[in-house]
N, C-alpha and C positions, 0 to 999 in steps of 0.2 A: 208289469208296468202298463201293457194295454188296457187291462182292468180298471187303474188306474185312474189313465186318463180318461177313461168311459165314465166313472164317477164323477171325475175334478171336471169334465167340462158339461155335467148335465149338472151337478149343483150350480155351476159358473151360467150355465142358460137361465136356471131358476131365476137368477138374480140381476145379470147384465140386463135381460131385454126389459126390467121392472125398475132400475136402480134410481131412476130419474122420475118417473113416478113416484117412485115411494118418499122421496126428500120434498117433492110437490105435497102430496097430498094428505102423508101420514106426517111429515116432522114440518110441513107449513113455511118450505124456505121458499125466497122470491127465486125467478128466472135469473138474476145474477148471484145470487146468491149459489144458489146448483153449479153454475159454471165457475163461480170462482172454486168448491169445493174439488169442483174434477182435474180444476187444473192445476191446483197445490195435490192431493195425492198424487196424480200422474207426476211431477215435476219430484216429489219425494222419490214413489217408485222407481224414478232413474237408475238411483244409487243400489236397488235391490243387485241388478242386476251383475256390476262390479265385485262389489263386499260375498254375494254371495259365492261367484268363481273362485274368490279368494280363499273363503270359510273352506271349499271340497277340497282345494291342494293342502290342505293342512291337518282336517279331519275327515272323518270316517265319512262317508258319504251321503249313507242310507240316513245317517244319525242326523245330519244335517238337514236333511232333505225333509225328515219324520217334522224338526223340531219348525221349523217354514209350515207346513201344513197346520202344526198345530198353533202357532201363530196367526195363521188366516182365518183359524178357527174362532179364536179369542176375539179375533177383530171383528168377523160377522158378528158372535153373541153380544159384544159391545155395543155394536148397535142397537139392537135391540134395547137397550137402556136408556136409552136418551133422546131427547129433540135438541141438547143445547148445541148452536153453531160448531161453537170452537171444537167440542168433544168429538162431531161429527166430521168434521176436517180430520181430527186428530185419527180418529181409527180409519176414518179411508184410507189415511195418507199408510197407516200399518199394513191395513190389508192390501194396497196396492203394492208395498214393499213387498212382503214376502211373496207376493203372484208373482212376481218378475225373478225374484231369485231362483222361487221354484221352478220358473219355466224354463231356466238356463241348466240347473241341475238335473233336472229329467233329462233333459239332451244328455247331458255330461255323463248321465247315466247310461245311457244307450248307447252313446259312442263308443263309452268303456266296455261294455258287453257284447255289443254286436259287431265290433270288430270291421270287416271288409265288407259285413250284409247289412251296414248300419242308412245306406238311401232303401232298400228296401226295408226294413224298420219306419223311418220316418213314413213313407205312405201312407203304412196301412195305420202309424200312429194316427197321423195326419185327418186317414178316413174315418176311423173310430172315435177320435176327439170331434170331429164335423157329424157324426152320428148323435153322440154325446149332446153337443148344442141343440140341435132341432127337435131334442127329447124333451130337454130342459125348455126349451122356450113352448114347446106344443104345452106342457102342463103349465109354465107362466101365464098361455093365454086361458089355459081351462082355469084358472085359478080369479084372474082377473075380471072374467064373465060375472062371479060374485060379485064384486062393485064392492068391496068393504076390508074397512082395516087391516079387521084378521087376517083377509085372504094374502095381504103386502106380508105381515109377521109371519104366516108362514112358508113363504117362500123366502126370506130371508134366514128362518130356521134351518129350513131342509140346504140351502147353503153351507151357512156352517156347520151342519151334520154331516156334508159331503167330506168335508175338509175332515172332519175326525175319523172320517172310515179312510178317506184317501190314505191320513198317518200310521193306521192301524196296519193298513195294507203295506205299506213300505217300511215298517216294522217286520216284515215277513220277509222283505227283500233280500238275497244274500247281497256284499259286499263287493264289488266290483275292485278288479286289480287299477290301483292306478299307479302311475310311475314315480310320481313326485314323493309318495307317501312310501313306495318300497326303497327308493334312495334314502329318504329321511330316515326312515327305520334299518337299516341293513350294519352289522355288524362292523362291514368296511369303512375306510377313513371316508369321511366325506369329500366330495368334490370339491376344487380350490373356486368352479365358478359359480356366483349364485344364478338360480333359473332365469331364462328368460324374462323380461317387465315388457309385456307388452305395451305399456305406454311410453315408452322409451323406439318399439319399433312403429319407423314412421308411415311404411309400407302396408301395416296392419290396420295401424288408425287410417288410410285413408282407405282403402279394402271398406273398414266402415262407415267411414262416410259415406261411400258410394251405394254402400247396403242402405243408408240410410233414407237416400233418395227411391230405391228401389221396393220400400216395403210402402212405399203409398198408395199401392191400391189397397190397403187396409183403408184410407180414409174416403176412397172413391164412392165403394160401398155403403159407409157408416155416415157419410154427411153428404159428398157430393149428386150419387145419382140422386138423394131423396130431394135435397135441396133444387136441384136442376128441373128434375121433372114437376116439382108445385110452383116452379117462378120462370121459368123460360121453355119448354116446351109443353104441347098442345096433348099430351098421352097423358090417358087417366091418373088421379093422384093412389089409386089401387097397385099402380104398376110396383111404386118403390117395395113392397113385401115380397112380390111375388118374384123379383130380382133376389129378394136374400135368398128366397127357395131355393130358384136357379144355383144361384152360386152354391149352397151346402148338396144338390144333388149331383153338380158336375164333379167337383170334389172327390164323395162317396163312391161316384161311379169310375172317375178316369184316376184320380192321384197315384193307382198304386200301377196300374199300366205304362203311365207316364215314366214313372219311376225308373224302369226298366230302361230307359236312354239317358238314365247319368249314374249309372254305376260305376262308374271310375271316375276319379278326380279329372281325367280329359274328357270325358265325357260330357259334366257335369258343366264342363267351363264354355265346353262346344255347343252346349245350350242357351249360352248369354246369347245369341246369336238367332232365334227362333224368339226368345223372350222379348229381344229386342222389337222384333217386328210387330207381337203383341200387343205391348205398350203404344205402340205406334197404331196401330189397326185402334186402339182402344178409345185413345182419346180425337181421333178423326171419325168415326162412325159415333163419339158422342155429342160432337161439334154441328155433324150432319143432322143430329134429330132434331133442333131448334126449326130447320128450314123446311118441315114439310107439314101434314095435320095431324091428326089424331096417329090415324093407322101408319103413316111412314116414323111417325115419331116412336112409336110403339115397338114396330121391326127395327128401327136403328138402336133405340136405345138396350133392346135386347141382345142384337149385334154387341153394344160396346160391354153389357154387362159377362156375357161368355168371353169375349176377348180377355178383358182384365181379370176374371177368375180362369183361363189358360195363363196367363201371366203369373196370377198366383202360383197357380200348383207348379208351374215351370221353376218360378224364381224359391218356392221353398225346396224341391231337391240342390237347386245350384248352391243356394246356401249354407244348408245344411252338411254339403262337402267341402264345399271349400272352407268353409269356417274352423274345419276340424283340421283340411288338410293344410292349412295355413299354421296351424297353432302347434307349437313343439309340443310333445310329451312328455317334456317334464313341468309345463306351466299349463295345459289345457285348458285347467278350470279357470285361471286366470285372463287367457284368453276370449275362451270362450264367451268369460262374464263384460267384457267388454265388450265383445259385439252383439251382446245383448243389451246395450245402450242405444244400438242401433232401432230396434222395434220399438223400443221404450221413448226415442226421441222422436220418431214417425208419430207417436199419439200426440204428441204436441204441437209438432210443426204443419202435420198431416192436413188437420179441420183448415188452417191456414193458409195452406197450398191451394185446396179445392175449393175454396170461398174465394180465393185471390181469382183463381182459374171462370168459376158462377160468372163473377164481375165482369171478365173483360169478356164474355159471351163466346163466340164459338171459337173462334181465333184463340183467348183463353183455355180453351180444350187441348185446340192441337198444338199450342207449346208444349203445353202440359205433357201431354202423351209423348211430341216428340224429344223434350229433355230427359225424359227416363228412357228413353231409348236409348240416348247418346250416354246416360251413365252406364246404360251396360256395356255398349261399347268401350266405354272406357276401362273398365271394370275387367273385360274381358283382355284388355292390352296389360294393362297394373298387376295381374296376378300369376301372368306368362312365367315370368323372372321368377320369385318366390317361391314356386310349382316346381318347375325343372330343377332345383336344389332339392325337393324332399320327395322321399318318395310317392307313389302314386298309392292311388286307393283300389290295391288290387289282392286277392286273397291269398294269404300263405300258402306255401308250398314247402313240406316234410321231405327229407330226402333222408333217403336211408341207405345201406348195405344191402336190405334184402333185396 
């Protein structure tokens, strides 16, 4: 599954750091035109993320999982066939589906496998898939240097090439135990009550709401620092790349050391807590770079960029436990595909937040920063209750005679 994700997120760089380009300049659509595209896929892809938790609690996993890649697959090569609008709505809005299901199943898949060592799993996923991007994007720019057509085609090939070896590979996968599907299949009478419906638990849906406020420094990154540092601070318009660097080498370097302070589901929780402060450092030292020149703008906004990727890597172990430890085992996938609604709705509301945030200038920062604070706080009070009913994320223990 590391392999894997080594693949799916260096074809995903081929293509993500190019994809707005290439609807510019190879398929000839206007500036609202692109943006209406990204936001009808995105707004489809919601739904990947539900239906597909659904689809694992029912069937085989691996099978699942093969048949999502090989969809994503279908949906790059599709593009490649056409400039017409609608068509090209039509397969984004595919391919964005199936990335959101798939990325809920890979988890689903790891949880199921790795058991009690499943936050150190996510890490080194974490740094491997952040390895994966800067491979992929390092050859998008070698590629793009050519200046011509072909070079957009094939980067969008080797794309969905990924995606057919990603399948090929998780073809190879053995079948992970899950609970739902050994009850469904088990000789015994069945249970009088049906599983858990996570959207019937109200404790869960807001658990994601609160995630959902929490994954926005995905949009910090991807629109705010760029947009901030070319309209309201005085630091070169070079800085915004050299920030994504940042961000994929801290990652690389610290996610899987970090890791190591939420191996338990109280651990994990006792992290909202340092996350908190993050958020807070993040968007107050972003606030601060508007107010000085070149070089203080420079050191601050480097300040807020480290902040907010500590945040990250912080708030992906939190999650990543509690998401799991929140969700019964006999509905996981069903759960879990719902809070993956949560990341999928940060891509929408996210560009939103941090334009809202641009606007009202620095005071717009430090809201910013400090209501995601106060969600973790919240977050951190909301999931006490819930927690002390299931067990903790701690490793078995075999007792025997001898």
């Amino acid at each position: 599954m590391l392999a894997i994700a080594l693949v799916d997120r260096t074809g995903s760089g081929l293509w993500a750091s190019v994809s707005v380009l290439y609807f510019t300049y190879v398929s000839h659509l206007s500036v609202a035109q692109v943006g209406t595209l990204a936001a009808i896929a995105g707004a489809i892809g919601i739904a990947g993320a539900p239906l597909g938790g659904r689809l694992a609690d029912r069937f085989p996993l691996t099978r699942v999982l093969t048949a999502l890649q090989l969809l994503r697959a279908l949906a790059s090569f599709a593009l490649l066939t056409t400039d017409n609008y609608v068509l090209l709505i039509a397969f984004s809005a595919v391919g964005g589906f199936g990335d959101r299901a798939a990325n809920v199943l890979t988890k689903l898949y790891a949880t199921r496998v790795a058991g009690p060592d499943r936050i150190r799993y996510q890490a080194i996923s974490r740094t491997v898939a952040n390895a994966g991007w800067a491979l992929g994007g390092l050859a998008a720019a070698g590629a793009l240097a050519l200046g011509t057509t072909a070079a957009y085609h094939w980067l969008l090939l080797g794309d969905a090439l990924s995606f057919v070896a990603v399948a090929t590979l998780t073809v190879r996968c053995g079948e992970p135990p899950s609970p739902q599907r050994v009850m469904a299949t088990s000789k015994d009478a069945p249970p009088a009550n049906k599983p858990p419906n996570p959207w019937r638990d109200r404790t869960y849906l807001a658990y994601v709401a609160t995630e959902t406020v929490l994954f926005l420094d995905d949009a910090v990154f991807k629109v705010g620092l760029p947009l901030w540092i070319a309209h309201a601070s005085e630091a070169p318009h070079g800085l915004a790349p050299l920030l994504m660097v940042l961000n994929n080498v801290m990652v690389v370097a610290l996610q899987v050391p970090l890791a190591h302070f939420g191996t338990t589901t109280t651990a994990a929780r006792n992290l909202l807590i340092p996350l908190s402060a993050a958020f807070a450092l993040g968007g107050t030292t972003l606030a601060l770079s508007a107010t000085g020149g070149a070089i203080t703008a420079t050191v601050l906004l480097t300040a807020s960029a480290a902040a907010f990727t500590m945040a990250e890597m912080l708030h992906a172990t939190v999650s990543w436990e509690l998401s799991v430890a929140l969700a019964p085992g006999t509905a996981q996938g069903a759960y879990l595909g719902v809070h993956g609604l949560a990341q999928s709705t940060q891509r929408s509301i996210g560009p939103l937040a941090v334009t809202a945030a641009i606007a009202s200038g620095p005071l717009g920062w430090t809201v910013f920063g400090a209501a995601i604070a106060l969600t973790c706080m919240i977050q951190h009070r909301l999931v006490r209750g819930p927690l002390a009913r299931t067990p903790l994320s701690v490793p078995p223990v075999t007792v025997s005679e001898n």
